[in-house]
Structure formats: C-alpha cells, structure tokens
C-alpha positions, 0 to 999 in steps of 0.5 A, spaced: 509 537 491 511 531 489 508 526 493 501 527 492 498 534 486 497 540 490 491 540 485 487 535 490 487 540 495 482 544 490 476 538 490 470 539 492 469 531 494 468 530 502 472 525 502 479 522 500 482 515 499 490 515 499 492 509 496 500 506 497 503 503 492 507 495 492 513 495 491 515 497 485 509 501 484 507 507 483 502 512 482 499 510 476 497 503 479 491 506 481 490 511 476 484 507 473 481 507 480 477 514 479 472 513 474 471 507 478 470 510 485 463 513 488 463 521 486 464 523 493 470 520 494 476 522 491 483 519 489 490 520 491 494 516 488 502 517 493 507 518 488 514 515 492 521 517 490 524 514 485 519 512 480 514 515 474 516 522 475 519 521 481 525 518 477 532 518 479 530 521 487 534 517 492 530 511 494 527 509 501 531 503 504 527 503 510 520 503 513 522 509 519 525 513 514 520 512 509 513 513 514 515 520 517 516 523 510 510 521 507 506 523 513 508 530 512 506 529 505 500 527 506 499 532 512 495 538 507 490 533 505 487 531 512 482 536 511 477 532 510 474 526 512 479 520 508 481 513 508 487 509 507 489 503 502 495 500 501 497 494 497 502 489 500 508 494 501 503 499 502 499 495 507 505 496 512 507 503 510 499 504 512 499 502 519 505 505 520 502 512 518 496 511 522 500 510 528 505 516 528 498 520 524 496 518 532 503 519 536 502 526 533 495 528 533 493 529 526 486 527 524 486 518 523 483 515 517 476 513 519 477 506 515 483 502 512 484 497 508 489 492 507 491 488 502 496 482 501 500 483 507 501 479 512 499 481 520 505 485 521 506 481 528 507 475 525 513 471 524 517 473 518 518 467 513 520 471 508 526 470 504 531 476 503 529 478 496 533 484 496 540 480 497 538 474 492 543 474 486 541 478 479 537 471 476 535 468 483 532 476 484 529 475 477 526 468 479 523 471 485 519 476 481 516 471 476 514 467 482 510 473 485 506 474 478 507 481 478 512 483 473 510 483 466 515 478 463 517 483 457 520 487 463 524 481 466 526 479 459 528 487 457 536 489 459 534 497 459 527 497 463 530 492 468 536 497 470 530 502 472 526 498 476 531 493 479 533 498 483 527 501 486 523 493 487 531 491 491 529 498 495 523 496 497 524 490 498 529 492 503 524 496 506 519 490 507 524 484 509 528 488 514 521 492 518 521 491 525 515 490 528 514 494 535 507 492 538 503 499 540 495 500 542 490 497 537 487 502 532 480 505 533 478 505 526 475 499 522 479 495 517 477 491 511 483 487 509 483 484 502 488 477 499 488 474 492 486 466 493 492 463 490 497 468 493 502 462 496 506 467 500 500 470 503 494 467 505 487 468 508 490 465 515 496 470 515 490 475 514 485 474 519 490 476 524 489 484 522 484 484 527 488 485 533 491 491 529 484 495 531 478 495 536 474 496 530 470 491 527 475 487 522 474 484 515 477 479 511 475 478 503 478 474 498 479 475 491 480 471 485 488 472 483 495 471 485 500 476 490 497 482 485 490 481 485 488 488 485 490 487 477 485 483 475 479 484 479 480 492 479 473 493 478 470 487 484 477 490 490 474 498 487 466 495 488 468 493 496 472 500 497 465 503 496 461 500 499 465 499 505 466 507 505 458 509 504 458 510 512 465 513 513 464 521 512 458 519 518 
C-alpha cells in the first residue's frame, strides 16, 4: 500500500495515531515523531499522491475527492483503538474522515487533534494562493514561514513542489463546508502563537465540532509550530492519549 506500509499492520502497540500531512508535506514530517511517542502508540505518518515516493502520481485537487480515498486507505488499520492529528490541511482532511468513517460505520478515533486550522464553519478570509501569479505565489510561502528559503530560491525544487502546495491549496481554499452532527470524541486543538493567519479566536470554535470535552493550547512559533516545538506538541499528544485505549 501506499498510503500507509503494510508493515504497520504487524505492530504489536495498542493503539495507533494517523498523523495527516499540511500542504506540501509529506510523510517524513512526522518521522522523528516515533521515538518521541509513548511506547504503546504507534506512528502512521499518511503518505498523500504526489510526493517523497509517492512523486509524479496525480494530485488531489479536492477535499471530496481526496477524503473517500484516503478512508479506504486507512481502513485496514482501524483494528485497534487510534487517534487522528492533522496539521493545517491535515486538520480539515481529519474532520472530513471522521465523519464519512461515521457515515459508513467504521470504528471512530477516540481523540483528534487539530492543529493550525480554523474551525471549518468560519468564514473564509483567506486569499486564493493557488491562483496567485508565480513571484506572489512565492511571497505568500514566505509569508507562512514554512518553506525553507533555499527551496524557494532553488528553480528545480520549486518545479516539484509547486505543483503539489498549488494542489492543496486548491483543495483548502475551495472546501465547502457542510454542517453535520457534532462528533463524540475529545479534540485537543494546538496553533502557533504568532501564526497571524490562525489564531487562538479561530480556534476555539472547534469545540462545536464535537460533544466532547475541547481543548485549545498554543505553542510558541509561527503557521508550522509543529517544527520547532516538535518535542512540547509530541509531549501534549501523550498525555492527552494516556486515557484513550480506556
């Protein structure tokens, strides 16, 4: 498979954590997260079509598109008792899982946690990036403080991950939001305190996503906290986990 390594169906932890990608990223984003993780958990970093080895498969455009596929993927590892963590882009694809896992009565995630991304229901104020010209395109990258400047100055690496980050952010500025029942389980939802595009207002709505009990922490750093403050975001994650195979 290879959305996720037939691999992870071996391991003997109780429970999993599915971690989705921003835009842009990939599974390698989360690979350092392992060793940091509580021994009972185990990591699935989701590898999305189009990029590390996935290169050149055709990208995902749209969250309807993208969310039944991605479900079917995960399917095989719902064995076991798991949680969901999506960052930025990832945060939205993992609400929309949740609830088509729900619609089809699949086994739901006991916990998720959303990261940098506004509650869904809120009003776009977003500008169309994925229609902005090359050099404003560019600009905007820099602006979320996520894209090392050596890629952004480099001619061939931007011709393999332009592409991808315009694809996801067409998939993220034309999501349509569709209201649906509350979820059941807990969401811990994490921002960076000086991202100026999410903020802890934006976040706090979260909590009309679920019946659940909803928490909101931030964390020193920009749009992609989750860089710098790997280890406190990892720390969090497993505590917030201690009860979840209850």
């Amino acid at each position: 498979m290879k959305w996720l390594p037939p691999a992870l169906l071996d391991t003997r932890a109780p429970m999993r954590l599915f971690c989705l990608p921003y835009a842009g990223g990939g599974a390698s984003a989360y690979r350092m997260w392992a060793a940091a993780l509580r021994s009972d958990v185990q990591l699935c970093a989701v590898q999305l079509p189009g990029r590390e080895n996935r290169l050149g498969e055709p990208l995902y455009t749209s969250a309807s598109d993208l969310v039944p596929a991605l479900v079917e993927a995960m399917r095989p590892f719902l064995d076991r008792p798991y949680a969901i963590f999506g960052h930025s882009m990832g945060g939205l694809l993992a609400l929309e899982a949740t609830r088509r896992m729900r619609r089809l009565g699949l086994p739901a995630p006991r916990q998720l946690f959303i990261s940098s991304h506004r509650a869904p229901h809120l009003t776009d104020r977003s500008t169309q990036v994925h229609r902005l010209g090359r050099a404003e395109f560019i600009d905007a990258l820099r602006n979320l403080h996520g894209t090392p400047e050596e890629v952004l100055a480099n001619e061939e690496l931007m011709q393999i991950a332009e592409p991808v980050l315009r694809a996801d952010f067409q998939l993220c500025e034309t999501y349509v939001y569709t209201a649906d029942d509350p979820l059941e389980m807990p969401m811990n939802v994490f921002g960076g305190a000086n991202d100026p595009d999410v903020t802890e207002g934006d976040l706090r709505p979260w909590s009309e996503h679920t019946r659940a009990t909803t928490a909101v922490r931030m964390f020193p750093g920009h749009h992609l906290y989750v860089r710098d403050a790997r280890e406190p975001l990892v720390r969090a994650i497993n505590h917030a986990m201690g009860g979840s195979a209850n």
